[in-house]
LOBA-405632 format. One record per residue (C-alpha): residue number from 1; x, y negated, z. Coordinates in steps of 0.5 Angstrom, whole numbers, plus 500, padded with zeros to 3 digits. Layout:
N
{NUM {X Y Z}}
...
***
This chain:
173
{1 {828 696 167}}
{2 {823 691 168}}
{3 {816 690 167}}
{4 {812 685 169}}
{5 {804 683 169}}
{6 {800 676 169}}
{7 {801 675 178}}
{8 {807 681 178}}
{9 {814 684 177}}
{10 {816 691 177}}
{11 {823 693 179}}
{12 {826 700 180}}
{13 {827 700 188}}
{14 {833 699 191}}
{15 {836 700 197}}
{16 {836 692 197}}
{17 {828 692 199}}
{18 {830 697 205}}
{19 {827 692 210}}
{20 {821 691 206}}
{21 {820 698 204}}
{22 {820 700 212}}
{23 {815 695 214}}
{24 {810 699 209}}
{25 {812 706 210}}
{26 {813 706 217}}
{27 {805 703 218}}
{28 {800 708 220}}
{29 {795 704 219}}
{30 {797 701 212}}
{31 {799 710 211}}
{32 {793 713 214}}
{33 {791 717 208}}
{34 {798 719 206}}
{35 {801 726 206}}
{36 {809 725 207}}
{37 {808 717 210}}
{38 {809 714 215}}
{39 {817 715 216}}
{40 {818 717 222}}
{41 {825 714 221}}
{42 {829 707 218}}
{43 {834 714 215}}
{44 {827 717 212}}
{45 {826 710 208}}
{46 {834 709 207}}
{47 {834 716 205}}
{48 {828 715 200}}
{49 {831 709 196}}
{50 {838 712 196}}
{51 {835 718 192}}
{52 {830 713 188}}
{53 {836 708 186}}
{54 {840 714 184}}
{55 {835 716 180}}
{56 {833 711 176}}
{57 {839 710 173}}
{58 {839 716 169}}
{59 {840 716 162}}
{60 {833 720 163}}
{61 {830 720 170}}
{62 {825 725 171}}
{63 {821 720 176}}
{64 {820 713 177}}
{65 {819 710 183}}
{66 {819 701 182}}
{67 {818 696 187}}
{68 {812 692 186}}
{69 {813 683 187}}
{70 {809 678 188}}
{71 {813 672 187}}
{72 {819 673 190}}
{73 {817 677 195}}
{74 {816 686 195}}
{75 {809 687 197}}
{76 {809 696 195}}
{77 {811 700 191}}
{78 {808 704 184}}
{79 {811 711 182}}
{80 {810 715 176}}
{81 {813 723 176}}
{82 {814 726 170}}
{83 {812 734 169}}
{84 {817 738 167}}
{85 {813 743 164}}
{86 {809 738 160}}
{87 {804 738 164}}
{88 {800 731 166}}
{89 {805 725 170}}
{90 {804 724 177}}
{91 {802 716 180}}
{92 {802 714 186}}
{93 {802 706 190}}
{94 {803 704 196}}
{95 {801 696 198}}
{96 {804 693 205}}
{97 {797 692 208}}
{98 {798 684 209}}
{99 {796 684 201}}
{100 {790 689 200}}
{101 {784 688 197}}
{102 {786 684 191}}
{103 {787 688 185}}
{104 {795 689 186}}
{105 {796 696 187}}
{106 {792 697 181}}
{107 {795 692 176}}
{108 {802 695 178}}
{109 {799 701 176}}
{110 {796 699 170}}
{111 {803 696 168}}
{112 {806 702 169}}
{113 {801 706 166}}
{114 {803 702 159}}
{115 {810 703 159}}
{116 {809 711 160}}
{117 {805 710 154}}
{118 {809 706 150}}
{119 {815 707 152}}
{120 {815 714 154}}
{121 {810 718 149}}
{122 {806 720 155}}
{123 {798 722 155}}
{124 {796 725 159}}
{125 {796 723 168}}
{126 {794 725 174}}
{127 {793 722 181}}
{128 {791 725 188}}
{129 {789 721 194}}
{130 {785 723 200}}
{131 {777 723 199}}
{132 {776 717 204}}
{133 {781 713 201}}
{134 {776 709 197}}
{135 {780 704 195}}
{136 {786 708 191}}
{137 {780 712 189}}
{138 {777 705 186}}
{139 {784 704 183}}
{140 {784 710 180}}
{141 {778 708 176}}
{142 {779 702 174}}
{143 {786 705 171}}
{144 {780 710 167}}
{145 {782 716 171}}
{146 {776 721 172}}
{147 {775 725 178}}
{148 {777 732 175}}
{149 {776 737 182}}
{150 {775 735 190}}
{151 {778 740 194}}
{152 {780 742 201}}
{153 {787 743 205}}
{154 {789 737 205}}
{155 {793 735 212}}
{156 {796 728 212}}
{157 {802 727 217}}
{158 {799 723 221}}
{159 {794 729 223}}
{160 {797 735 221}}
{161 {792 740 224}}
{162 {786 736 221}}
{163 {784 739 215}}
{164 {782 733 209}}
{165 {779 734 203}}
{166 {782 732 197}}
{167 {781 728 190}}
{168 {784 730 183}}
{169 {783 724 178}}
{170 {785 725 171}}
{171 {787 722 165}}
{172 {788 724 158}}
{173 {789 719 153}}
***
């Protein structure tokens, strides 16, 4: 599977894209706000693109994880998890720090949102993020997303005793 937009390509993510993958997922800067990031070991990122190769090659992955392209060189990572009580499909994206502020994340997301629409028959997504993670917060609105709930008990691992409030936006098509 393939998917690809004016400026990017998706492609499943492959143990291939180790180095790049690891260059982004062991960043605290570029993973400050997130709840499972940065890997603490080249074995996490391994790990992570093992399981995420293995899956994609199912008659009917429960989750898609696809490494973002801009040209030839991988700039992130979009995924999408399927609920498996038909409850709303989960998006997530991370984008290498070096690409920020140029609408990446969100054409990548966008891209995949048409193909669970399209393809897949979903309608209904969710996406959480950490409430000072403005521009994830601005990707999900450009996606049409609305805030639906801000909570607290959120801890990202890099500050596991603190305490954060989180976002929950949702999409019902």
């Amino acid at each position: 599977m393939m998917i690809e937009t004016e400026r990017l390509t998706l492609r499943p993510m492959r143990r291939e894209y180790f180095a790049s993958t690891h260059e982004y997922a062991s960043d605290p800067e570029n993973t400050r706000y997130m709840l499972f990031l940065p890997n603490d070991s080249e074995t996490d990122t391994m790990q992570y693109l093992i399981d995420a190769e293995n899956e994609s090659v199912k008659e009917k992955p429960s989750y898609y994880e696809m490494a973002v392209f801009l040209g030839e060189e991988h700039i992130g990572a979009v995924s999408l998890y399927l609920s498996e009580n038909g409850g709303p499909a989960e998006f997530g994206w991370i984008i290498n720090k070096r690409f920020h502020g140029y609408g990446y994340a969100a054409e990548a997301a966008e891209a995949l949102l048409g193909y669970a629409v399209n393809e897949l028959g979903i309608r209904h997504f969710q996406a959480h993020c950490d409430s000072e993670n403005l521009p994830s917060r601005r990707v999900m609105e450009k996606l049409g997303m609305t805030l639906a709930d801000e909570y607290g008990g959120r801890y990202n691992k890099l500050a596991p005793d603190e305490e954060r409030r989180e976002c929950l936006y949702t999409l019902r098509l």
